[in-house]
C-alpha positions as CSV (number, residue, x, y, z in Angstrom):
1,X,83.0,93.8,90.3
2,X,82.7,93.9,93.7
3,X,82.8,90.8,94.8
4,X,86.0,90.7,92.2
5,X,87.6,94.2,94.7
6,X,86.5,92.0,97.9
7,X,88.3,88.8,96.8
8,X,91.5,89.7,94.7
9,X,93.6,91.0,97.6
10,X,92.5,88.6,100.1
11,X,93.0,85.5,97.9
12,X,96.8,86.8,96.9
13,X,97.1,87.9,100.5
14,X,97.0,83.6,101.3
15,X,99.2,82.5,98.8
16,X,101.4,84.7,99.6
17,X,101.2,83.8,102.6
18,X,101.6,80.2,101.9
19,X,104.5,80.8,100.1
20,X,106.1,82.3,102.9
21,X,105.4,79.1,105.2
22,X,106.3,76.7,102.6
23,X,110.0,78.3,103.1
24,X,109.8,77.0,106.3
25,X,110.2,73.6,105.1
26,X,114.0,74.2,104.9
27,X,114.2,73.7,108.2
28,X,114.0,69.4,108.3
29,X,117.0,69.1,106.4
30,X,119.6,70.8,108.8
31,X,117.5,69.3,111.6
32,X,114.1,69.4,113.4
33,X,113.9,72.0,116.2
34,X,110.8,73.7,117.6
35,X,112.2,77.1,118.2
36,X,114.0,76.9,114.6
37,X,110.5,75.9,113.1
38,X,109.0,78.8,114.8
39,X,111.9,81.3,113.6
40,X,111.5,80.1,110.3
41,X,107.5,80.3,110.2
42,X,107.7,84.4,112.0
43,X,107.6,85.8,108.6
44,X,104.5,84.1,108.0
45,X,102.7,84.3,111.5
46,X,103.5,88.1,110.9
47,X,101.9,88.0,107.6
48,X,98.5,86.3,108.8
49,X,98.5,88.8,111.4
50,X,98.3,91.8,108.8
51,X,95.9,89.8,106.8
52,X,93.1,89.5,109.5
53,X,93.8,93.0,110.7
54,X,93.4,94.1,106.5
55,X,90.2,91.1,106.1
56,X,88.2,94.1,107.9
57,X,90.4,97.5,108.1
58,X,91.2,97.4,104.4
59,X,93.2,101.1,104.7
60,X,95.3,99.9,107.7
61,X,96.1,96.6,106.3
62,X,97.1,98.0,103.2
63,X,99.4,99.8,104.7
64,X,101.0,97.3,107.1
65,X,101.1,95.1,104.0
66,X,103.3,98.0,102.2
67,X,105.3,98.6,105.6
68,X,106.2,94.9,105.4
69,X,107.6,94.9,101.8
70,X,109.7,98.1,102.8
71,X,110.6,96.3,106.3
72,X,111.9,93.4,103.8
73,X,114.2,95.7,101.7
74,X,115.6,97.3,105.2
75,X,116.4,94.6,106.6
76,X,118.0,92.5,103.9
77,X,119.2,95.4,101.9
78,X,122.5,94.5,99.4
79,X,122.6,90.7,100.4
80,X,120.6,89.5,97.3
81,X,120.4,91.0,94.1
82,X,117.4,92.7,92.6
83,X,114.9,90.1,91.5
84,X,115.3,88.5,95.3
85,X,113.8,91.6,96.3
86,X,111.1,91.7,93.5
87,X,110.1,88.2,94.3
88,X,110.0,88.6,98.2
89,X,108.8,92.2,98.6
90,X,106.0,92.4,95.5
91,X,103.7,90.7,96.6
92,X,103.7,93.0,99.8
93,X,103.7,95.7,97.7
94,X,101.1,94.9,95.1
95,X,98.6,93.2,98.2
96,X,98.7,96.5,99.9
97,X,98.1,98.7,96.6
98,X,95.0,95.9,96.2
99,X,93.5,96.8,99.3
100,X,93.8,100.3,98.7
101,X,92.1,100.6,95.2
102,X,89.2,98.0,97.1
103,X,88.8,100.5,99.6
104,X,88.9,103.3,97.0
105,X,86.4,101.9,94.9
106,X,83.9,101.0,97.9
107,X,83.6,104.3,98.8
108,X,84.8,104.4,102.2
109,X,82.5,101.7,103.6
110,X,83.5,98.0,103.3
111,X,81.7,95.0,102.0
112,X,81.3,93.3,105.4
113,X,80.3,96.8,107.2
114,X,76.8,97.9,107.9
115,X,75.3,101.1,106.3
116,X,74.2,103.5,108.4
117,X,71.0,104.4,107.2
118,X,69.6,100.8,107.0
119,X,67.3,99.4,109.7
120,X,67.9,96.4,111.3
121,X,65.8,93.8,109.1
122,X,63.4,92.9,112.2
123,X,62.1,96.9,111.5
124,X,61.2,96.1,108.1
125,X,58.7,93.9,108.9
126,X,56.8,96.3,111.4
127,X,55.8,98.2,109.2
């Protein structure tokens, strides 16, 4: 199970994050440029950013994940109709919720953090 907690919001925090550079492939057929490739690939480059930030402060990331989906209804607000926003800002949404209920269920301390009441494993083998 918690190996399951660990994994599930980090594995749909890449795909997700995939998806959003895969939209960037738009940008060979109205013509190569670098700075367009870059502007289309931001969402994504943001994205990672908030997933290596979340891989070890679960709470913060989860809530940079959530600020993105709202940042994505802001900003784009009555162009598209409601499953465009469904599509785009879920995942945000449901990545961040993740990462919550993984940090919920831990207890407070992480997977990849040290207890505090543990010797170092050289100690162990003084005794």
């Amino acid at each position: 199970m918690d190996k399951t907690l660990f994994w599930t919001p980090r594995a749909f925090a890449i795909l997700f994050n995939l998806s959003l550079a895969f939209l960037a492939v738009d940008i060979f057929e109205t013509g190569f440029s670098w700075m367009g490739l870059l502007t289309h690939l931001l969402p994504a480059i943001i994205c990672l950013i908030v997933l290596i930030i979340a891989w070890f402060q679960e709470s913060i990331g989860g809530l940079l994940f959530i600020i993105l989906g709202i940042v994505y209804i802001v900003m784009f607000w009555g162009d598209f109709g409601f499953l465009t926003y469904l599509v785009m800002a879920g995942p945000a949404f449901v990545i961040g919720i993740l990462f919550f209920v993984q940090r919920m269920f831990e207890g407070g301390q992480g997977q990849n953090k040290v207890e505090q009441n543990t010797p170092p494993p050289i100690m162990n083998n003084l005794n």
